[in-house]
N, C-alpha and C positions, 0 to 999 in steps of 0.2 A: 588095369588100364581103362582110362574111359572114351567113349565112342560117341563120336559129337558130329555136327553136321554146321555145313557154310554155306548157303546160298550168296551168291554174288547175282544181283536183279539188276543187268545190265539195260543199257534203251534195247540193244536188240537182241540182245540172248542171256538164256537165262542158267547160269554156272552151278551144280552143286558138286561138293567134296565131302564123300564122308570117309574124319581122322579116327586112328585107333590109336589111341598114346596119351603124353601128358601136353603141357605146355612146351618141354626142352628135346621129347622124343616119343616119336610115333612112325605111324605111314602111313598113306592115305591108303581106304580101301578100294574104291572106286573112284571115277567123276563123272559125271552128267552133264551134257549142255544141249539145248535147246530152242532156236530159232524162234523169235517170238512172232517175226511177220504178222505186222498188225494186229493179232489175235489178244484177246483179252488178257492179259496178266496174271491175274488173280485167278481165275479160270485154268491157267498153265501151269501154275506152281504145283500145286498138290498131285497131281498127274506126273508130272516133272521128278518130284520130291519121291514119290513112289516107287517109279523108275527104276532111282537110284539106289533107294534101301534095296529093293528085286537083285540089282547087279551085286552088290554086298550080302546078298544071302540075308538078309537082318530086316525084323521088323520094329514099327515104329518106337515100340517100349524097348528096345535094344538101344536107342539113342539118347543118350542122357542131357544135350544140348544142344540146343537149335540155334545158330547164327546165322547175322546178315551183313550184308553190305553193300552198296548201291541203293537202290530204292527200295531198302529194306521191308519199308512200313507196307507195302502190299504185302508180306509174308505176313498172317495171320497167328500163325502159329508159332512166331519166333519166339525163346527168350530173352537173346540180348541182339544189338546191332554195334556195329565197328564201321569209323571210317573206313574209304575205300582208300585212302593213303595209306591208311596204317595195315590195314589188310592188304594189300600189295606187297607192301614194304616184308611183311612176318611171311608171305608167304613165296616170294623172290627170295628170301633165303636160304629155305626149305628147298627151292629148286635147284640151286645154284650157290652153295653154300660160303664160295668164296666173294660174291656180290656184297658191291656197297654201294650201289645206287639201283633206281627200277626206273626205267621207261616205260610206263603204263601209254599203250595209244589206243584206245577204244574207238566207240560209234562217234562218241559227239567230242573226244578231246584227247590233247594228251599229256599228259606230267612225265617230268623228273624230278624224282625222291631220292635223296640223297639217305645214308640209312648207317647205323653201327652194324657190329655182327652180331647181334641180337635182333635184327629187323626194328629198331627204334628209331622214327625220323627226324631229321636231324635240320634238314630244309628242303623245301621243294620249288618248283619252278610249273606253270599251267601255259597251258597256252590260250589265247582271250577264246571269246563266244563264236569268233570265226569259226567255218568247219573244214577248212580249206589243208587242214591238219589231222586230218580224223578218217575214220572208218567210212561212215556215213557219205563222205566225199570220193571216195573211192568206189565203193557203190554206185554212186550218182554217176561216176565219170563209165565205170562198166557196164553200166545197163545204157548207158548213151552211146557207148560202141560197139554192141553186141557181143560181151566179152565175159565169158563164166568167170565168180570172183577167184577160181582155182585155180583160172587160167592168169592170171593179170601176172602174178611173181616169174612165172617161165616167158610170158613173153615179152615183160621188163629188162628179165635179164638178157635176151636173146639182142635187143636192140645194138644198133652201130653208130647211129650220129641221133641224140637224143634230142629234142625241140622241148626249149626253157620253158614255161610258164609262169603266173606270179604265184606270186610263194604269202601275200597279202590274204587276199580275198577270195573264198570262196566263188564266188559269182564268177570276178574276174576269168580267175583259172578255168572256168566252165566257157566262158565266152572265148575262152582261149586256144581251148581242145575243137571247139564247134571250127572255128578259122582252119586249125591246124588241119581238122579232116578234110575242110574244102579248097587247103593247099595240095591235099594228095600224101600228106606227111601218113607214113606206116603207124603201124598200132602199138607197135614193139617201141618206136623212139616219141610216140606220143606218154603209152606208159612209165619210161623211164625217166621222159621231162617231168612227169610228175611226182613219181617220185623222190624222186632229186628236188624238187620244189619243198615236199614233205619232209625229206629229210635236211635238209639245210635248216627249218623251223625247228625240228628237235635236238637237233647238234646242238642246236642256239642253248636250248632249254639247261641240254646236259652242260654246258660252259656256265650258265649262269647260278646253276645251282651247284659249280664247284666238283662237279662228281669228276671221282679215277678210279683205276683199278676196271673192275669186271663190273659190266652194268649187265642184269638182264633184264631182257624185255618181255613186257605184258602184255596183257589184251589183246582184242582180234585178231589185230594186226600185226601181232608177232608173227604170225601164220602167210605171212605172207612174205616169200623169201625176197622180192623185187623190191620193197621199203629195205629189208635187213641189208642188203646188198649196196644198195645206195648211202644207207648213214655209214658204210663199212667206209665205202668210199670217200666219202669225205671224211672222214677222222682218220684214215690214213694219209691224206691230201694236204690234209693241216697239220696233220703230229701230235693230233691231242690223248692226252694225258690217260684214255679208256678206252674199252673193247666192249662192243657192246652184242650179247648173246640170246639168242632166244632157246627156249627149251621147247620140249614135247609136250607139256603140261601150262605155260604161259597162259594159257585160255585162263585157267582155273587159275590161276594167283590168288585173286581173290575169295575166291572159295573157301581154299589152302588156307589161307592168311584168318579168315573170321571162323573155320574150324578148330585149327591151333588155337586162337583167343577163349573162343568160348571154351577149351579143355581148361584153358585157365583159371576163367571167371566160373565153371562147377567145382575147381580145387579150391579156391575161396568161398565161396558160396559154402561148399560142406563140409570145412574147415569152421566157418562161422556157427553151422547148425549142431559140431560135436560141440563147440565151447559153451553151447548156449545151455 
């Protein structure tokens, strides 16, 4: 078996997975992730990277490939790098084996990947440069109301009469929440208008990129049960055609996703070096 490694160099945290297996079958030994909080990048990774071989028992000539994805090219040390679509997609599989689409929603954006059962993408859907969709905005809006990000999904769902916002603009939505506080509107139906805002935007995504079946969900923001709750809600609402799932490992998708690749790309690789 060979034993490979995924960095996923998100804007705000930094993902590693290290696979022990082939391309078709493995398990992951560990994951790592890491807060980047303004702090230098480059500076974090190898500290980061360390970590993780520590938690796997395994030093660094233990590891026969280095992959990436996201802003890969700060990794110094990498062999190869993979998009973060496709790296999602290979490694939403691996989570959730019956998935055929990924909602990836991270810091600055969010995709639906619509995907075969090989994890091969097949089309996707983005949402624009707005952040009004994203992690990053969610942040924004918690630190605006004094509210730990671990707290936002419980007091989301705890809400009773939810207050709309716009589901457009970042900004907007922010000018919206600021009104909403100095109407006296609670924090729990402030949170769930928002998310309901968020979520109406990636439903959209998942209708436009055709996805059914079992979608699971990616990035930060899987982790946060008060967005899960609300897309649940509406795709019940409407009757569409998918369920969509988060896992205990979602963080690391991509990780997953550019660990499995690169066991690939060292099967070929040393496949090419016995022919030669």
């Amino acid at each position: 078996m060979t034993v490979t490694a995924g960095l996923d160099v998100g804007s705000s945290t930094l993902k590693i997975a290290i696979w022990d297996g082939d391309a078709q079958e493995g398990e992951v030994l560990t994951t790592h992730a890491e807060r980047l909080r303004r702090r230098d990048v480059k500076a974090v990774i190898p500290g980061a990277y360390q970590a993780a071989l520590a938690s796997a028992g395994l030093g660094e000539d233990d590891v026969e490939y280095i992959a990436t994805t996201g802003e890969g090219d700060l990794v110094e040390f990498r062999r190869g790098h993979f998009y973060s679509m496709t790296a999602h997609a290979r490694g939403g599989v691996h989570l959730v084996p019956e998935a055929r689409a990924v909602l990836d929603v991270g810091a600055l954006h969010g995709k639906a990947i619509k995907m075969d059962g090989r994890g091969k993408v097949l089309t996707y859907r983005m949402t624009s440069q707005c952040a009004s969709g994203s992690g990053q905005f969610v942040e924004n809006i918690s630190r605006y109301l004094g509210v730990a990000l671990d707290e936002v999904g419980p007091l989301s769902r705890s809400a009773d009469d939810p207050e709309t916002c716009s589901n457009i603009c970042a900004v907007l939505a922010e000018t919206d929440v600021i009104n909403m506080v100095s109407r006296g509107i609670s924090i729990p139906n402030i949170l769930k208008g928002i998310h309901l805002s968020m979520a109406g935007r990636l439903v959209k995504l998942l209708k436009a990129s055709r996805s059914d079946g079992i979608v699971v969900m990616t990035g930060g923001l899987a982790q946060d049960d008060g967005l899960v709750a609300a897309i649940s809600e509406i795709v019940q609402d409407q009757e569409l055609p998918f369920e969509v799932r988060p896992h205990p490992q979602s963080i690391h998708a991509g990780a997953i996703g550019a660990a499995i690749f690169g066991a690939f790309r060292h099967e070929v690789l040393a496949a090419r070096t016995a022919r030669a």
